[in-house]
VMD Tcl script that draws the C-alpha trace (Angstrom):
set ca {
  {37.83 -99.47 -95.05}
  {34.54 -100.37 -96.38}
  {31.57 -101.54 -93.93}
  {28.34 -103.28 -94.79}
  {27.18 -101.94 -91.03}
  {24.27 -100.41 -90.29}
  {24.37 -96.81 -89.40}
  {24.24 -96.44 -85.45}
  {22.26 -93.56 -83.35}
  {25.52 -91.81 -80.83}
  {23.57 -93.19 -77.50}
  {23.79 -90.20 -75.41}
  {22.19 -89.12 -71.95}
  {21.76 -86.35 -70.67}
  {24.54 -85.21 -67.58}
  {23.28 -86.14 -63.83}
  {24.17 -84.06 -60.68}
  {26.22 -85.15 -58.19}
  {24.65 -86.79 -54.82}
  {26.18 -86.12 -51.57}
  {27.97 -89.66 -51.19}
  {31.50 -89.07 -51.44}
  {35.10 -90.77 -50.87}
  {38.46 -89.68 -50.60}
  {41.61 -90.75 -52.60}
  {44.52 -89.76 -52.68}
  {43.81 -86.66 -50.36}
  {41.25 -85.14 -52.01}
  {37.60 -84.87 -52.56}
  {35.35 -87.38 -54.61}
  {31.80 -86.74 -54.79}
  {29.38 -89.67 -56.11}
  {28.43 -89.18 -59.65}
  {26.72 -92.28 -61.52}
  {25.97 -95.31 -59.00}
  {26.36 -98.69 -60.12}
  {22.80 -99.41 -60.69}
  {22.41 -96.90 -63.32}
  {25.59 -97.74 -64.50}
  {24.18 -100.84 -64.84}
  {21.57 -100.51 -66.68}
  {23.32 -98.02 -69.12}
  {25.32 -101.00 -69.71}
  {22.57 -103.34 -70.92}
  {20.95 -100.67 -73.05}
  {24.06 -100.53 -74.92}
  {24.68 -103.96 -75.26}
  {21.52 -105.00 -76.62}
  {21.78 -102.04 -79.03}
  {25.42 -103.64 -79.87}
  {24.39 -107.13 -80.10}
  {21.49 -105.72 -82.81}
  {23.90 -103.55 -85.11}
  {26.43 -106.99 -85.30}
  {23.36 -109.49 -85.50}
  {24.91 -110.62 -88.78}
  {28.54 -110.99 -87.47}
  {31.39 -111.59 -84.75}
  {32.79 -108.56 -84.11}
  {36.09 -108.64 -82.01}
  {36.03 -105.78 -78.95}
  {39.52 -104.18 -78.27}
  {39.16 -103.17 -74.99}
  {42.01 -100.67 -73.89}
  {43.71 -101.47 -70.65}
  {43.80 -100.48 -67.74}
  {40.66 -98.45 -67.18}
  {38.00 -100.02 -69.35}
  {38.31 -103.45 -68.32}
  {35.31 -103.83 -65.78}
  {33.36 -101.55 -68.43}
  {34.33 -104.24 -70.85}
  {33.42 -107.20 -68.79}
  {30.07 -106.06 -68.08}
  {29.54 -104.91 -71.79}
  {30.45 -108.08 -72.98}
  {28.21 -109.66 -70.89}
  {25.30 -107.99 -72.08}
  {25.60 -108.34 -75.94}
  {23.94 -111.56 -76.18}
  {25.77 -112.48 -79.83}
  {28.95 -113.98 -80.58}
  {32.10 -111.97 -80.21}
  {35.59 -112.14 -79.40}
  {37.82 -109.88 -76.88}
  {41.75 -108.66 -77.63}
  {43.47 -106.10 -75.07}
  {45.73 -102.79 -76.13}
  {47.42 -100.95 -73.96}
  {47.99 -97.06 -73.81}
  {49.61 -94.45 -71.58}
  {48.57 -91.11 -71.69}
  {48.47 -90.04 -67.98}
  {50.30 -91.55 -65.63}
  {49.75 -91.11 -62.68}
  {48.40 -87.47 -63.17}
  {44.61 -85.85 -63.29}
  {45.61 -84.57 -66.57}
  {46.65 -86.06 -69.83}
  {50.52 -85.66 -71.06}
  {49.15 -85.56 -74.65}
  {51.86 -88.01 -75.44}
  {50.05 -91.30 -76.18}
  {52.06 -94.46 -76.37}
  {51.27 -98.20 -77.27}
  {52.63 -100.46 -74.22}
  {50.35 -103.29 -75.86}
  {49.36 -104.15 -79.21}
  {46.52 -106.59 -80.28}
  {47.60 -110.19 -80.63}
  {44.67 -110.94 -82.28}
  {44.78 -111.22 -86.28}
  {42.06 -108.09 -87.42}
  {42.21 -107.98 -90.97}
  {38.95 -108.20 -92.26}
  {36.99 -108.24 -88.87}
  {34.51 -106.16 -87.45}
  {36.25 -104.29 -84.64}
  {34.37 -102.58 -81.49}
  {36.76 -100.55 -79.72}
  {35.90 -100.34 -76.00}
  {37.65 -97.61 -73.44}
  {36.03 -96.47 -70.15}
  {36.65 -92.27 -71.14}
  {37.42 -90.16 -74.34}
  {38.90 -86.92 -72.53}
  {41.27 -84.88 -75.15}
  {40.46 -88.07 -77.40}
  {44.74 -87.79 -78.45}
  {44.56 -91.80 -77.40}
  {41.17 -92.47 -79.31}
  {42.81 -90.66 -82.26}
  {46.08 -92.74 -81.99}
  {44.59 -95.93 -81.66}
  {42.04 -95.90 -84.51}
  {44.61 -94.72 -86.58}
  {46.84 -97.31 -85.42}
  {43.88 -99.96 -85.15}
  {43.37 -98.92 -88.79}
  {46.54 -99.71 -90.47}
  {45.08 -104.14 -89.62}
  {42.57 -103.32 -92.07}
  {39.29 -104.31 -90.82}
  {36.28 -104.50 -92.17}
  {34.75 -101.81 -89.46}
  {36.06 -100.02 -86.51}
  {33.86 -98.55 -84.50}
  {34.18 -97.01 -80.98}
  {32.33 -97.69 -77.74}
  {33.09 -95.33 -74.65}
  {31.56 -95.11 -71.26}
  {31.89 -91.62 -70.65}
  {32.81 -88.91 -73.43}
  {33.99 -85.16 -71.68}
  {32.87 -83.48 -74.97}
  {34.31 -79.93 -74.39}
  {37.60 -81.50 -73.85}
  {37.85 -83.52 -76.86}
  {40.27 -81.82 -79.36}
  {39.93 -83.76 -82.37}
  {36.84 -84.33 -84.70}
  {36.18 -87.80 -83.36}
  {32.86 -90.12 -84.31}
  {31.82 -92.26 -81.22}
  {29.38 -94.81 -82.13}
  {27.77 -95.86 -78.63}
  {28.33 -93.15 -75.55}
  {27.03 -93.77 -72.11}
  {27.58 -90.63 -70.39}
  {28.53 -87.51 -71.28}
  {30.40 -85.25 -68.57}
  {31.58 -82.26 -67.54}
  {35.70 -81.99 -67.56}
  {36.32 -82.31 -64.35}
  {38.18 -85.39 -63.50}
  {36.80 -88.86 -62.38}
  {37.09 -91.87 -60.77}
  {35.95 -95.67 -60.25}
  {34.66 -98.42 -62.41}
  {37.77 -98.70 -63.52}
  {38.92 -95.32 -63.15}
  {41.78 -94.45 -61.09}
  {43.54 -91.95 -59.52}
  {47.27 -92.99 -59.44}
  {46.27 -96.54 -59.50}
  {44.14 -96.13 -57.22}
  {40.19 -96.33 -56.85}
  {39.26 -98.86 -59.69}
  {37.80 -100.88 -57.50}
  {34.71 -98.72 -56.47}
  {31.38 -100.20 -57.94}
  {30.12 -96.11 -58.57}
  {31.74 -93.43 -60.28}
  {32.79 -90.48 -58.15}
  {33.89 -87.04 -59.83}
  {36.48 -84.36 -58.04}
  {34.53 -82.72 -55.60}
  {35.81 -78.69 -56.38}
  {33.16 -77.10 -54.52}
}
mol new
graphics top color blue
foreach p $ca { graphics top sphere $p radius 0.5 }
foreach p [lrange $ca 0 end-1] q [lrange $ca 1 end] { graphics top cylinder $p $q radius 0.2 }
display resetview
């Protein structure tokens, strides 16, 4: 797969503490852990940095459902260039706090990728089994490029040697929720993102 791309710095911050805000789902603890402003603003930095490496072209983001589609939308909104959107579907979890390590595809792409620029887009890379699936699987269209863009990376809990080209947040494994998030379906909707209070 050969890519006139530019090379890309890993956008990386460094790991906040939690604040004292806190919800409860599920019956147990959340504690606030990113709020929605700097959430925010994360956002934007990335996007601009985005709509600068694909300057020259419309890349097509394959955002992976459920979890990373307010990530998406907001992403999306701040690369101010051209680009398209397709959805795929995985299911790694469940309903659980911890991943089967069974990954399946409950949605492909519709979208024709052979030859595009592709910009994968997920909301966590946790044992990064699903990343590894689906750019193998993303792989066998042929694009031009694939690259990856996560919201939050755990990186002691990734098992496989995986390059992510544009990384919000990296945090601890422990196990979190909101944005998008959820916790048995439930919890997506909260604007910050809260991580299991196990204090």
């Amino acid at each position: 797969m050969a890519s006139n791309m530019p090379a890309t710095r890993d956008l990386l911050e460094t790991p906040v503490q939690p604040t004292d805000a806190a919800v409860t789902v599920q019956g147990e603890r959340f504690r606030r852990y990113l709020s929605a402003e700097r959430i925010k603003k994360r956002v934007a930095e990335m996007g601009k940095t985005i709509a600068r490496d694909y300057a020259t072209t419309t890349p097509i983001l394959v955002s992976v459902l459920n979890g990373a589609f307010m990530y998406t939308a907001d992403l999306m909104r701040a690369i101010d260039t051209d680009c398209e959107i397709d959805f795929i579907k995985l299911s790694s979890y469940g309903d659980e706090k911890v991943s089967s390590g069974e990954v399946r595809e409950l949605k492909s792409v519709d979208a024709e990728l052979e030859g595009r620029d592709v910009l994968v887009v997920e909301d966590i890379v946790d044992t990064g089994l699903s990343m590894e699936f689906m750019k193998r699987r993303l792989a066998e269209y042929n694009p031009a490029s694939l690259r990856v863009s996560t919201l939050l990376h755990k990186p002691t809990a990734t098992e496989p040697d995986l390059t992510l080209d544009y990384v919000g947040f990296r945090i601890p494994d422990l196990f979190v929720i909101g944005y998008g998030l959820d916790y048995g379906q439930l919890a997506r909707n909260l604007s910050d993102i809260y991580i299991l209070d196990e204090g």
